[in-house]
C-alpha positions as CSV (number, residue, x, y, z in Angstrom):
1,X,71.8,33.3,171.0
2,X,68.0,32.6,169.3
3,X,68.9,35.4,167.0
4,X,72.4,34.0,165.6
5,X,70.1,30.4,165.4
6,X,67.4,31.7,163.6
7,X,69.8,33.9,161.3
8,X,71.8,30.6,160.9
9,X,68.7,28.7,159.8
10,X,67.2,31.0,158.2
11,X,70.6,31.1,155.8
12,X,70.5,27.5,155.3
13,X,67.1,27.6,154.7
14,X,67.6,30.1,151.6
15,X,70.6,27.9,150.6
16,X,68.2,24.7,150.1
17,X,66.0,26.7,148.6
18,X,68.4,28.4,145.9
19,X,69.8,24.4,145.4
20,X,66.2,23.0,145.3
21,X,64.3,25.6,143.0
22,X,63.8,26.1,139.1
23,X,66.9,26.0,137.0
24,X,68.3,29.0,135.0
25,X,66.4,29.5,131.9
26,X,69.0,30.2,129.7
27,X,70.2,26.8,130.5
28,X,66.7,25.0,129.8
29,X,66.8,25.5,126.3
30,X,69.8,23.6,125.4
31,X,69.9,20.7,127.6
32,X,66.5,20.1,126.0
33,X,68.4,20.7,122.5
34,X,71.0,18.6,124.0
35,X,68.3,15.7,125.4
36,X,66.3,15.5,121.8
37,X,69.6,15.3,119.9
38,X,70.6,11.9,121.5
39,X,67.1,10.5,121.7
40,X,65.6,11.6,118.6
41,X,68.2,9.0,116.4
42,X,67.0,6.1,118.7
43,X,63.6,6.7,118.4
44,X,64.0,7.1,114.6
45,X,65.4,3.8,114.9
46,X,62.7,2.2,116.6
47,X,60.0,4.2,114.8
48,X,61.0,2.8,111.1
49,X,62.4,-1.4,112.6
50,X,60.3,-3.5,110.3
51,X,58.3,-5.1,113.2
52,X,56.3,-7.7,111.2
53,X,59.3,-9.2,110.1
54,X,61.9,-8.9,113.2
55,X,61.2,-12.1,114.8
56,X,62.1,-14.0,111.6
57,X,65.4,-11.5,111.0
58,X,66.6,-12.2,114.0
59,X,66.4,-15.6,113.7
60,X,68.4,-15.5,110.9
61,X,71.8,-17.8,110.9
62,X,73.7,-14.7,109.9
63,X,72.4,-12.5,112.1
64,X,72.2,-15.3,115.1
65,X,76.1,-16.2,114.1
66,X,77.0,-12.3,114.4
67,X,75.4,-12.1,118.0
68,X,76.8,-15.3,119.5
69,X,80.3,-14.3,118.3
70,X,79.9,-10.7,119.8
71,X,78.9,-12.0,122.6
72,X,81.1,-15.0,123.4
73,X,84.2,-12.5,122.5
74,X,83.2,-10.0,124.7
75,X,83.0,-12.4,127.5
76,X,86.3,-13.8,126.7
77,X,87.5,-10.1,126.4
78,X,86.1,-8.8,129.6
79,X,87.5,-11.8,131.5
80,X,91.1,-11.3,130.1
81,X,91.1,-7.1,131.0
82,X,90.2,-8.4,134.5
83,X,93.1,-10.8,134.5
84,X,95.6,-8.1,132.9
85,X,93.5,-4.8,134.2
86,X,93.1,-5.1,137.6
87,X,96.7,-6.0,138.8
88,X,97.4,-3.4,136.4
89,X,95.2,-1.0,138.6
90,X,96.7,-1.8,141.8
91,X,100.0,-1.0,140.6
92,X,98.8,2.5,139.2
93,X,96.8,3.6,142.5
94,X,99.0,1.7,144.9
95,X,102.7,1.4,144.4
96,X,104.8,4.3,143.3
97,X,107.8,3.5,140.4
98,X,109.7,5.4,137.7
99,X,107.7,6.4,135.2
100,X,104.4,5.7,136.8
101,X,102.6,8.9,135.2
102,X,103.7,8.3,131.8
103,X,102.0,4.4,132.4
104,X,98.8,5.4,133.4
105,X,98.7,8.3,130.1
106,X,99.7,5.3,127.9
107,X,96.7,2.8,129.5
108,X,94.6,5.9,129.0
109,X,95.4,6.3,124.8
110,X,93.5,4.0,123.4
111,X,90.5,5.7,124.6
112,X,91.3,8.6,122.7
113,X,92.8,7.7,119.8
114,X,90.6,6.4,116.6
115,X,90.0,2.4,117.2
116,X,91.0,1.6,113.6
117,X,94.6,2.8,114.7
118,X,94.5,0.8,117.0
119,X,93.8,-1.9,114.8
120,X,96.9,-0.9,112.4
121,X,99.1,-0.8,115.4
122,X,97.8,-4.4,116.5
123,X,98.7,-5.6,112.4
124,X,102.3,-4.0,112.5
125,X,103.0,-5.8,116.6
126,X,101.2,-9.3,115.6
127,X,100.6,-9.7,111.5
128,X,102.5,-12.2,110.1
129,X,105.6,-9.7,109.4
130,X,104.8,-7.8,112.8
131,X,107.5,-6.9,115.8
132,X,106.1,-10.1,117.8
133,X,103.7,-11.8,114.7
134,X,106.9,-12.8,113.0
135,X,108.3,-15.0,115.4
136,X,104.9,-16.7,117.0
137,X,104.7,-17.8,112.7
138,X,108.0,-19.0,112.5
139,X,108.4,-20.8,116.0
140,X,104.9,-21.8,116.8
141,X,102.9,-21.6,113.1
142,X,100.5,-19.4,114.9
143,X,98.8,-16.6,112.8
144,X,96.9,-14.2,114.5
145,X,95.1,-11.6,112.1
146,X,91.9,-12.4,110.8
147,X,91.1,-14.8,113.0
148,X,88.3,-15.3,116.2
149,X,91.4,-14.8,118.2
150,X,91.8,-11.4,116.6
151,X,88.5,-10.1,117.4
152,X,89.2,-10.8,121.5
153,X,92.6,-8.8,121.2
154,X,90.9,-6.4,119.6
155,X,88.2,-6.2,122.1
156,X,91.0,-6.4,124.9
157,X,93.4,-3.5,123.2
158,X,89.7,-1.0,123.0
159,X,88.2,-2.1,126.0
160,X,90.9,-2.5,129.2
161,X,91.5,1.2,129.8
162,X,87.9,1.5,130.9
163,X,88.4,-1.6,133.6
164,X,91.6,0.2,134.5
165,X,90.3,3.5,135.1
166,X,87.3,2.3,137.0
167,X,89.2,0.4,139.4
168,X,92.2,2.6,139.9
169,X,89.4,4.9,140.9
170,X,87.8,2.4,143.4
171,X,91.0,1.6,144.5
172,X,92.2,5.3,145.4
173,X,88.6,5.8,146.9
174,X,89.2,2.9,149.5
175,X,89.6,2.9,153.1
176,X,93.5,1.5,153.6
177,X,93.2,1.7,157.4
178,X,91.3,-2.0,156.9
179,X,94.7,-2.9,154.9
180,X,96.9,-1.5,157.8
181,X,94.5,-3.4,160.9
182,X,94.7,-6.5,158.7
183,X,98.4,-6.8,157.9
184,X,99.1,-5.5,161.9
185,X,96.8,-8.8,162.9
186,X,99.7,-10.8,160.3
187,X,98.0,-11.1,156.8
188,X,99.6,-11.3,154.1
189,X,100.0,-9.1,151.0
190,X,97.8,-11.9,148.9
191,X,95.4,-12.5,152.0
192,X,95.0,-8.5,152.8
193,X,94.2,-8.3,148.6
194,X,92.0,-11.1,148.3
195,X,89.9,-10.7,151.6
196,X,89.8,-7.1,152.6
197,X,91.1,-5.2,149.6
198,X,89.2,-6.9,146.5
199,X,85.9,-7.2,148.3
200,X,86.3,-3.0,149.5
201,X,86.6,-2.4,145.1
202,X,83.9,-4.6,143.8
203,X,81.3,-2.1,142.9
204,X,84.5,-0.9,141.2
205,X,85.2,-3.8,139.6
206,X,81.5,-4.7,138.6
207,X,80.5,-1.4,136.9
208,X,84.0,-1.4,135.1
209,X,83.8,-4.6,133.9
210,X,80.4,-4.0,132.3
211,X,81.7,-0.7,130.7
212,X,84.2,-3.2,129.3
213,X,81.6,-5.5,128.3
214,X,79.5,-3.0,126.4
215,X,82.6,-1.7,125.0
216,X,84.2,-4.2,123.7
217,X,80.5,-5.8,122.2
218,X,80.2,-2.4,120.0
219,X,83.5,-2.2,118.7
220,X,84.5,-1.7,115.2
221,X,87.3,-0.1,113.9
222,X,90.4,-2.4,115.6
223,X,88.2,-5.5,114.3
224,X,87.1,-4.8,110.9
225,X,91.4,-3.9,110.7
226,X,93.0,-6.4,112.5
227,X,90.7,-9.4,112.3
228,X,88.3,-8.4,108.8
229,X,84.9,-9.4,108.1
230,X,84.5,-12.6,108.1
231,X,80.9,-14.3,108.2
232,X,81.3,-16.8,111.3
233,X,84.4,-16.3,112.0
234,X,85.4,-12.2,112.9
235,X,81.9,-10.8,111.5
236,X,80.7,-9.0,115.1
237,X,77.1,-7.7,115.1
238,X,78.8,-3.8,114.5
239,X,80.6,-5.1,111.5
240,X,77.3,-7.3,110.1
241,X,75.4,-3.8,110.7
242,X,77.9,-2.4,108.9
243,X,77.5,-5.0,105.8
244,X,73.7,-4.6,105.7
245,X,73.5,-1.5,105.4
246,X,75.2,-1.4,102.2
247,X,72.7,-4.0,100.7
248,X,69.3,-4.5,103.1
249,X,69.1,-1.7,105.2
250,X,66.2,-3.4,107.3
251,X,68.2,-5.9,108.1
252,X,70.9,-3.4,109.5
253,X,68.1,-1.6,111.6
254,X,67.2,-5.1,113.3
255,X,71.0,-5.7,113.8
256,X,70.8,-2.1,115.3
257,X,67.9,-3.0,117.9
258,X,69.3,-5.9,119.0
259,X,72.5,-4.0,119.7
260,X,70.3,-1.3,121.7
261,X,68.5,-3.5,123.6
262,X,71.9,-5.3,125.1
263,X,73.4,-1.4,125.3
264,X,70.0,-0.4,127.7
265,X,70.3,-3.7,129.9
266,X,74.0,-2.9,130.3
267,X,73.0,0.8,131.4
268,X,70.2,-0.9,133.9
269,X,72.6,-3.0,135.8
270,X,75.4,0.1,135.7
271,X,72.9,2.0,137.2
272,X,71.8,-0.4,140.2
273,X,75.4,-0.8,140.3
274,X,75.8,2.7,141.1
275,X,72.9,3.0,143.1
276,X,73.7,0.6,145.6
277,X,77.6,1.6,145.8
């Protein structure tokens, strides 16, 4: 009996060992390859920022008019993927219907496919001679391309499918036996959703929404097709980096700080998000 304990510890012993000790060398090389190829261009970027000058850059009406516009669409944005995305969610993790598979794939293409066709696809559905654009003109006067309102759809088309995939995920992660006890003691489908299920997915729903957030505040492609570049009106912080570039690059590496700094704060909060999950 000692000797099929100590043989027993002894195994798990060498198994904590093997987990705990020095990884593979042949594998060290490269993730440090791997770690220096994504840090390296940030710290370029920080290494050659015009410092003396940044407080009065960023000052700058352009610049200040670029940032409150990214950041009041991205607001607007993330609030409408919650609205749309997380009903959307529920359906995918929680009811079955024809079809359901082919749903979730088509939620899931805008992540893969190049944001600037998804910016052509949102011209051809809502431009002025568009599938659904054509009659807001003619029966409302309502023109959407090129416009603030542009941007936010934008934002909305880019940025949902990472709202929807994180809370799906919560969602099929949860513990449905405080559904079942809730709705035995007589709640309702609303009540068991509002007070047990949506408070079970929050971490969920907080760490998607930021990753909708952040996503939404660094896109480019959709916007500079569907909505232009317009100074104070659809000119996003991406899209005035974008312009600088071309003509004060200094001014594009201040845009491109500014733009890091909010990316790092957004990473901080996902991770005491995840930490505390």
């Amino acid at each position: 009996m000692n000797r099929s304990g100590s043989r027993s510890g002894s195994a798990t012993h060498g198994v904590m060992r093997v987990g705990s000790g020095r990884p593979p060398w042949p594998l060290i090389l490269p993730a440090l390859v791997g770690v220096a190829f994504l840090v390296l261009p940030l710290v370029g970027l920080v290494v050659r920022a015009p410092w003396p000058d940044m407080g009065r850059r960023i000052t700058e009406p352009e610049v200040l008019a670029a940032l409150w516009l990214s950041l009041s669409t991205a607001t607007v944005s993330t609030v409408l993927c919650l609205v749309f995305g997380v009903p959307l969610a529920w359906l995918l993790a929680r009811t079955e219907f024809p079809g359901r598979r082919f749903v979730r794939a088509l939620v899931t293409v805008p992540l893969v496919i190049p944001p600037v066709v998804g910016g052509v696809a949102l011209l051809l559905v809502l431009g002025r001679n568009g599938l659904v654009g054509r009659y807001l003109d003619a029966w409302f006067g309502l023109t959407i391309p090129f416009t603030s309102l542009a941007v936010v759809l934008a934002q909305v088309f880019v940025a949902m499918p990472f709202l929807v995939i994180s809370v799906e995920g919560a969602l099929r992660g949860a513990d449905r036996r405080y559904e079942e006890a809730a709705a035995t003691l007589g709640a309702g489908r609303v009540t068991v959703f509002a007070r047990v299920t949506l408070p079970m997915v929050l971490p969920g729903v907080g760490a998607g929404a930021i990753l909708c957030w952040a996503r939404a505040l660094g896109e480019f492609g959709a916007t500079i097709t569907f909505a232009g570049n317009f100074p104070g009106t659809t000119q996003t912080m991406p899209l005035a980096v974008y312009m600088a570039l071309q003509s004060d690059p200094e001014a594009a590496i201040v845009l491109s700080l500014v733009l890091l700094l909010v990316s790092l704060a957004v990473l901080a909060t996902l991770r005491e998000k995840w930490v505390n999950a």
